[in-house]
C-alpha positions in Angstrom: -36.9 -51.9 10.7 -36.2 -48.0 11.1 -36.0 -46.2 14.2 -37.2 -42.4 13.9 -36.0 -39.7 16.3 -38.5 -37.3 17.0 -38.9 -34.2 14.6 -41.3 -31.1 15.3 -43.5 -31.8 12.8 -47.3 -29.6 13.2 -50.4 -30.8 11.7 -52.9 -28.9 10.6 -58.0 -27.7 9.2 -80.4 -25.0 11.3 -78.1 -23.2 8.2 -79.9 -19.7 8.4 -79.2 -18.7 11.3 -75.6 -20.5 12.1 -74.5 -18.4 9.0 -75.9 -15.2 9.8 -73.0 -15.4 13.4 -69.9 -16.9 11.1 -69.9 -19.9 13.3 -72.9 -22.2 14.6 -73.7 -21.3 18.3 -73.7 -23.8 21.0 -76.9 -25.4 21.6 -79.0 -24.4 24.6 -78.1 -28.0 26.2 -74.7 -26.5 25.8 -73.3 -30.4 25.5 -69.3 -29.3 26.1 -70.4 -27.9 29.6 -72.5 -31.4 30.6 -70.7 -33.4 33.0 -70.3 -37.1 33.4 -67.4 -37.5 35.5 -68.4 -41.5 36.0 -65.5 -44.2 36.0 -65.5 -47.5 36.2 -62.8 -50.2 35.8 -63.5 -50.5 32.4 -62.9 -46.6 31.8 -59.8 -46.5 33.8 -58.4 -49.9 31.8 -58.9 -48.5 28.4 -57.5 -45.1 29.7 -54.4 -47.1 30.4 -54.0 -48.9 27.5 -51.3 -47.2 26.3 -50.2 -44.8 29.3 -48.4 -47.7 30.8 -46.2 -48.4 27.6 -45.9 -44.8 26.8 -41.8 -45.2 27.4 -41.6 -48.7 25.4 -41.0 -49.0 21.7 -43.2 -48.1 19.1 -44.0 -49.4 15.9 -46.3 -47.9 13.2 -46.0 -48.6 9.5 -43.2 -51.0 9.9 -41.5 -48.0 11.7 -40.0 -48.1 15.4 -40.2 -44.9 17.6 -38.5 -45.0 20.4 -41.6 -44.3 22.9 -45.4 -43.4 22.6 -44.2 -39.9 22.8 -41.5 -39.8 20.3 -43.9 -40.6 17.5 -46.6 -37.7 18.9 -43.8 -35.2 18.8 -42.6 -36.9 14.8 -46.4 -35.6 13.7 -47.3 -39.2 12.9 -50.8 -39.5 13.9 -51.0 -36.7 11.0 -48.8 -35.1 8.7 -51.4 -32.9 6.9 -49.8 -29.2 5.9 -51.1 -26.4 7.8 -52.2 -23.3 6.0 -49.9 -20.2 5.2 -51.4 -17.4 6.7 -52.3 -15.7 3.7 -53.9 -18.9 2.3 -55.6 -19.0 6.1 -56.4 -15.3 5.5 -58.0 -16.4 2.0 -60.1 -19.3 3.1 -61.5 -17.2 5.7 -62.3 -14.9 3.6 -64.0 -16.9 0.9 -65.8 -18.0 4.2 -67.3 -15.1 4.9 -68.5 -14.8 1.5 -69.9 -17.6 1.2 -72.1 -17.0 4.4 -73.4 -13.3 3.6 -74.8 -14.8 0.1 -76.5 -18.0 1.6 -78.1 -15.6 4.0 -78.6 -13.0 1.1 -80.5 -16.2 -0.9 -81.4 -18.5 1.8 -83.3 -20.4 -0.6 -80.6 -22.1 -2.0 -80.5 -20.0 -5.1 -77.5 -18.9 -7.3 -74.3 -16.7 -6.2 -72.0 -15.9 -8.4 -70.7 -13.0 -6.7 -66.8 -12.5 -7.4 -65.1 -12.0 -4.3 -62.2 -9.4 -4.3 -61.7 -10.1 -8.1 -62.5 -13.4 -8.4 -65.5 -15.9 -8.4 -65.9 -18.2 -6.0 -65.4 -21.1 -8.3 -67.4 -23.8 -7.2 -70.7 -22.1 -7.5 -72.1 -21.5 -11.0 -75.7 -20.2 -11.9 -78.5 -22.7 -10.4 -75.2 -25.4 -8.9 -75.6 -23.9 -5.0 -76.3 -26.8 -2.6 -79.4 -26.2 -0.2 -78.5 -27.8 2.7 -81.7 -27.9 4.1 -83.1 -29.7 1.6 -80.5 -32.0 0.0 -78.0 -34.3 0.9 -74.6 -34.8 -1.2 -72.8 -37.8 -2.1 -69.1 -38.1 -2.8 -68.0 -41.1 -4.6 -64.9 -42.9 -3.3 -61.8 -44.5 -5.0 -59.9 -47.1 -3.0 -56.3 -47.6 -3.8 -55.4 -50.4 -1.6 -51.0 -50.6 -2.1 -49.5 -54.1 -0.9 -46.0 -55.5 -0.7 -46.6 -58.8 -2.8 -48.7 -60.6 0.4 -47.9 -58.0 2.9 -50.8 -56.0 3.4 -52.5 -57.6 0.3 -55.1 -58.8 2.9 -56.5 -54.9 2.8 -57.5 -55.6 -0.9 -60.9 -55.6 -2.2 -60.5 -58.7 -3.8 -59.2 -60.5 -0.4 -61.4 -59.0 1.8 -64.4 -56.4 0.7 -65.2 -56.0 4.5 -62.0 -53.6 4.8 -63.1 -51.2 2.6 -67.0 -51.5 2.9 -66.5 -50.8 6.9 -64.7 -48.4 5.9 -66.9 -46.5 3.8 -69.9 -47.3 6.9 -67.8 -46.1 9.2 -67.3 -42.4 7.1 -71.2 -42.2 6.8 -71.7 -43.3 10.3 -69.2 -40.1 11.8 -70.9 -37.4 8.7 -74.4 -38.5 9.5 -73.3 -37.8 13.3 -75.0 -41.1 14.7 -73.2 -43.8 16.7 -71.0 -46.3 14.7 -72.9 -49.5 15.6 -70.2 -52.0 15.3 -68.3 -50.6 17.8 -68.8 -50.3 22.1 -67.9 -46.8 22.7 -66.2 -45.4 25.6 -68.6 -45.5 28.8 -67.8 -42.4 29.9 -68.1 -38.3 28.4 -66.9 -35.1 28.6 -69.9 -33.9 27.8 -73.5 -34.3 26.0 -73.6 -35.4 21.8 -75.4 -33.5 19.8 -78.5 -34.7 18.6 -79.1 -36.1 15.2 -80.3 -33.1 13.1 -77.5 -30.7 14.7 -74.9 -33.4 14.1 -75.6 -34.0 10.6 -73.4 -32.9 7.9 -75.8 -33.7 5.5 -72.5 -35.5 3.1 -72.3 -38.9 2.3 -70.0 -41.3 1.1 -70.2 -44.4 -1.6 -67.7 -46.5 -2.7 -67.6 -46.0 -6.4 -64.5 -48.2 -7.8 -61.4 -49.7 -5.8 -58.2 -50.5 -7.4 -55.2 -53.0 -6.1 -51.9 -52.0 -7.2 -48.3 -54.7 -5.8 -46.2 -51.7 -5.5 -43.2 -52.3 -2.7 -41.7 -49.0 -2.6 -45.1 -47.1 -2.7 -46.4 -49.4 0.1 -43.8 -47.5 2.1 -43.7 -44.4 0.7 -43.6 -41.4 3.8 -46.4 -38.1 2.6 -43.6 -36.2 1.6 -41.5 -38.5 -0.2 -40.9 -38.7 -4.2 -42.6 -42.2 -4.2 -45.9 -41.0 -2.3 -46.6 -38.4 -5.2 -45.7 -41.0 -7.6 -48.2 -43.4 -6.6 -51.0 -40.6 -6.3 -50.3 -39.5 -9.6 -50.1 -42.7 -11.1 -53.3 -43.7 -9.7 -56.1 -40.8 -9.1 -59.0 -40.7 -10.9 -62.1 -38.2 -11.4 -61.5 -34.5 -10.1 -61.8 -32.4 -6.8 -65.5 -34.0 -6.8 -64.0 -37.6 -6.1 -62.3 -38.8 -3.1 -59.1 -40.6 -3.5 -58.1 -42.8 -0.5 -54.9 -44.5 -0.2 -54.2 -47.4 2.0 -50.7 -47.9 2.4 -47.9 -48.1 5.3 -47.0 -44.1 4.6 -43.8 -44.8 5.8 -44.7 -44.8 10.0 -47.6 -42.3 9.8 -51.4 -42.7 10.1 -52.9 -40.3 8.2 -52.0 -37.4 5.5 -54.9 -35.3 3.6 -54.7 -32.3 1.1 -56.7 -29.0 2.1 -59.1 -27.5 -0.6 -59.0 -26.2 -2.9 -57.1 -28.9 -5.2 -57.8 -30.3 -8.3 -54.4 -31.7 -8.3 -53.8 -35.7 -9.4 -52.7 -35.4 -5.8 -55.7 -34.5 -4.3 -57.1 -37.1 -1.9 -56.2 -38.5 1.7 -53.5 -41.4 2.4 -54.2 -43.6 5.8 -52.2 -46.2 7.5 -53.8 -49.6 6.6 -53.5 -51.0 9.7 -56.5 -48.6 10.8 -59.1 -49.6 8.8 -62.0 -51.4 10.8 -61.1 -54.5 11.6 -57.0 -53.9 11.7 -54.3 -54.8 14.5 -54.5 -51.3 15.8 -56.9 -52.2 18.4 -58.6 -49.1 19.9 -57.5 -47.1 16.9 -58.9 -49.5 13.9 -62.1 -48.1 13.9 -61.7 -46.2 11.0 -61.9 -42.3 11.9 -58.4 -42.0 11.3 -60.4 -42.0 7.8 -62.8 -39.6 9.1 -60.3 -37.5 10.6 -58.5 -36.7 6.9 -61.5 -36.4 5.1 -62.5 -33.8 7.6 -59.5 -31.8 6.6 -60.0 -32.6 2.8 -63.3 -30.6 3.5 -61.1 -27.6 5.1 -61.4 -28.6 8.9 -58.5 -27.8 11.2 -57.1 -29.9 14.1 -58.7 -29.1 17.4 -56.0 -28.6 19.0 -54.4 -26.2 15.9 -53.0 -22.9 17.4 -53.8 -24.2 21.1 -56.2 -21.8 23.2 -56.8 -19.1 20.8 -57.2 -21.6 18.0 -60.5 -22.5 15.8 -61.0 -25.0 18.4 -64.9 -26.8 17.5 -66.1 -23.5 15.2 -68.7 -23.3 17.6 -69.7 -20.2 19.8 -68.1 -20.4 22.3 -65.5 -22.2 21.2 -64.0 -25.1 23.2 -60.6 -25.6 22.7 -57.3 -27.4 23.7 -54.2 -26.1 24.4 -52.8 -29.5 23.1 -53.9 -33.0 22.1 -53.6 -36.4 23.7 -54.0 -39.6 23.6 -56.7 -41.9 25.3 -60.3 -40.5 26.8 -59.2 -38.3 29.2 -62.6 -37.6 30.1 -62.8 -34.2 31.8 -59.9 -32.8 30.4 -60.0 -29.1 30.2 -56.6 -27.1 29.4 -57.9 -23.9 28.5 -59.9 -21.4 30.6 -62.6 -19.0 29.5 -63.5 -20.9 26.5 -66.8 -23.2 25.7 -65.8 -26.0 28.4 -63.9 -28.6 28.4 -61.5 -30.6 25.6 -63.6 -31.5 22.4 -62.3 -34.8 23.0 -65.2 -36.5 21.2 -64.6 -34.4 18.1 -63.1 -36.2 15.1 -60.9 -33.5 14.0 -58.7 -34.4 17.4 -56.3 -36.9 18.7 -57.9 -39.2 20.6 -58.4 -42.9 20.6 -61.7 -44.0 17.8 -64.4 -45.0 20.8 -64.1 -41.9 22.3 -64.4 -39.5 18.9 -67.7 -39.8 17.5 -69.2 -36.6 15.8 -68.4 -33.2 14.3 -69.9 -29.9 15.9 -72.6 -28.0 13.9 -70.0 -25.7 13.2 -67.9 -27.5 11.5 -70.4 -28.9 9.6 -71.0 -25.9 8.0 -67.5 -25.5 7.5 -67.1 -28.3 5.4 -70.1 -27.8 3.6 -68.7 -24.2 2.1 -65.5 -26.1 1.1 -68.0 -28.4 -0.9 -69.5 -25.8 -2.5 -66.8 -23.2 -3.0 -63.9 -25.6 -4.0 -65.2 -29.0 -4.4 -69.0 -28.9 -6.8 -67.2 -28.1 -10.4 -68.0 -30.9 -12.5 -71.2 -32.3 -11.3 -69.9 -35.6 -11.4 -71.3 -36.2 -7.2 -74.8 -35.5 -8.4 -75.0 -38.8 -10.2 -74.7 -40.5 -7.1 -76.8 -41.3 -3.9 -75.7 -43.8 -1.3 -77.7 -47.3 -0.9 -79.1 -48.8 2.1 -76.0 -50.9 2.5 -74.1 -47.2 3.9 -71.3 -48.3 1.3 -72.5 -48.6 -2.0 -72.9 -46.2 -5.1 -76.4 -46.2 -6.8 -76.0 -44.4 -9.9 -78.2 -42.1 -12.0 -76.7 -41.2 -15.2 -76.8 -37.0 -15.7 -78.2 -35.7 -18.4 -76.1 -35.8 -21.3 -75.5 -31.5 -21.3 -73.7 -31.8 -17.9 -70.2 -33.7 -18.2 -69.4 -36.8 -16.3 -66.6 -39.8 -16.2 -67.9 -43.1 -17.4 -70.1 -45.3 -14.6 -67.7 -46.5 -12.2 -67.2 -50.2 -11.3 -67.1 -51.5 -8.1 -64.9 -54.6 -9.3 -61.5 -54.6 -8.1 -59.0 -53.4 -10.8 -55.4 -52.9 -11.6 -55.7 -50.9 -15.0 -55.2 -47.8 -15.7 -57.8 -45.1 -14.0 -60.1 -43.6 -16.3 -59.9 -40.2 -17.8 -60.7 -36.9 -15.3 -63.9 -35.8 -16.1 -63.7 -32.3 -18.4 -65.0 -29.5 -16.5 -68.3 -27.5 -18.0 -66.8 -24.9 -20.4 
């Protein structure tokens, strides 16, 4: 078993009128401001969970850290790449873009404006999504990785429930409403947002899983040789079609690449162990899952650049000067912002009963990353999500728009299909 010293590692990312101010204002009930302050000794036992082995060893991924603490300060709850400031500079821009033509054509209609030279790609004539009126479904590909019987359990083919809970659990956290499988924490920060606000209006559907005995990509860490390897070897479809990886990542829980990418590399990789149902107790509710797909749709930690950061994208913002572990109900660490810690944000740090929605302003976020970087090939339209909250039912396109063959949703270890060509 390794030991890792800690290294600095960072981790980073109705309509009309939340368009028309950049960000989606607060709503009047102004939930981050609410206060429940109520504890119990249920609250305060959970709270301590892990505060009173935060100087003991710890293992993730078949990795020892030498505390709680060393493996905060190692990144390994996320080793997603932050933004360069120019691509920062660009996606913000591209932002803004995107808002003044959905205000310009708030029907939902066409934009394809170029924007300082260039199109924004992922809209073509008639392609726009109008988020009032429709919802979008992504299909899903499951790479489950195991070491011969170690961590062959997470397989489709040993145990659906893994991955189907999975897939609920990514529905449950876009649509904004209460995971139902799960007690969450009895106390808040604050208010939720109701269930329109909350609503991101993108669904999930598992669309094929694959199950590959691979030892040194079980291990693989997000920046090693291997872990490119094995995403390479085993993506399928294009920047339409999440890829999710279920491995060991070599002592981390989660990586995730940021729009846009079209890359055979594009997707997000999570620690096994942290899929519903896994040994990681309070954190094996699968938002780690939720979490990376939130930055695969262009979100930002909470936490990211501390006070002055993007903090919820809401107006006023509430921020955190820096993340935690736990519910630390009432935890406020920067003044002069929206109120206290987003703590119940997925897009921070904390333990999975106490995150539990994404702000209206992220929402929007993550639907202009849909639209500007991720709607090329169509492919999504196909699908809607069944009643189940995990499965794919598919509609074949018409044959003038291109599309992959109909996925299966029998476990496989061939080869992935061909990417789907883009339209011409």
């Amino acid at each position: 078993m390794m030991l890792r010293f800690a290294v600095s590692v960072v981790c980073s990312m109705h309509l009309h009128s939340a368009i028309a101010h950049g960000e989606h204002k607060h709503h009047h009930d102004r939930p981050h401001h609410d206060r429940d302050d109520k504890s119990d000794g249920t609250s305060r036992r959970l709270e301590n969970i892990f505060e009173n082995n935060q100087n003991r060893k710890f293992t993730v991924g078949g990795v020892s850290y030498k505390s709680r603490e060393d493996f905060f300060q190692s990144g390994g709850r996320c080793l997603t790449p932050r933004r360069t400031s120019e691509e920062e500079d660009e996606a913000n821009n591209d932002f803004k873009a995107w808002k003044e033509a959905k205000e310009t054509r708030k029907e939902g209609g066409i934009y394809a404006d170029r924007v300082g030279g260039r199109r924004l790609v992922g809209c073509g004539d008639n392609d726009c999504v109008d988020w009032n009126k429709q919802v979008i479904t992504v299909p899903v590909q499951f790479h489950v990785i195991h070491d011969g019987e170690t961590g062959r359990q997470y397989t489709y083919e040993s145990n659906r429930t893994y991955i189907e809970r999975s897939i609920k659990a990514l529905n449950f956290g876009f649509q904004g409403i209460d995971n139902t499988e799960f007690t969450p924490f009895p106390n808040r920060s604050y208010s939720r947002y109701n269930a329109t606000e909350a609503d991101s209006k993108i669904r999930f559907c598992l669309a094929g899983t694959t199950a590959t005995n691979n030892s040194t990509w079980y291990y693989a860490g997000p920046l090693s040789a291997d872990f490119t390897a094995m995403k390479e070897a085993s993506h399928v479809g294009d920047a339409e079609t999440l890829n999710v990886w279920a491995t060991q990542l070599g002592g981390y829980w989660g990586h995730a690449t940021l729009p846009p990418n079209d890359s055979a590399r594009d997707g997000v990789a999570i620690l096994n162990e942290l899929m519903p149902g896994g040994p990681q107790t309070i954190y094996s509710e699968g938002d780690t899952l939720t979490h990376e797909v939130g930055h695969w749709l262009g979100l930002k930690h909470t936490h990211d650049d501390g006070c002055t950061g993007v903090g919820d994208y809401m107006i006023p913002k509430a921020n955190e000067a820096t993340s935690g572990w736990d519910c630390p109900v009432g935890k406020d660490d920067c003044s002069g912002d929206g109120g206290r810690n987003p703590i119940h944000n997925f897009m921070s740090f904390y333990q999975d009963n106490c995150v539990d929605q994404f702000t209206p302003g992220q929402n929007i976020r993550m639907q202009s990353s849909w639209e500007m970087y991720r709607h090329r090939s169509f492919y999504s339209e196909a699908f809607t999500l069944a009643a189940d909250g995990f499965s794919c039912v598919y509609n074949p396109l018409p044959t003038s728009i291109p599309t992959t063959s109909k996925p299966t949703m029998k476990p496989t270890t061939s080869k992935p299909t061909m990417k789907p060509k883009r339209p011409r």
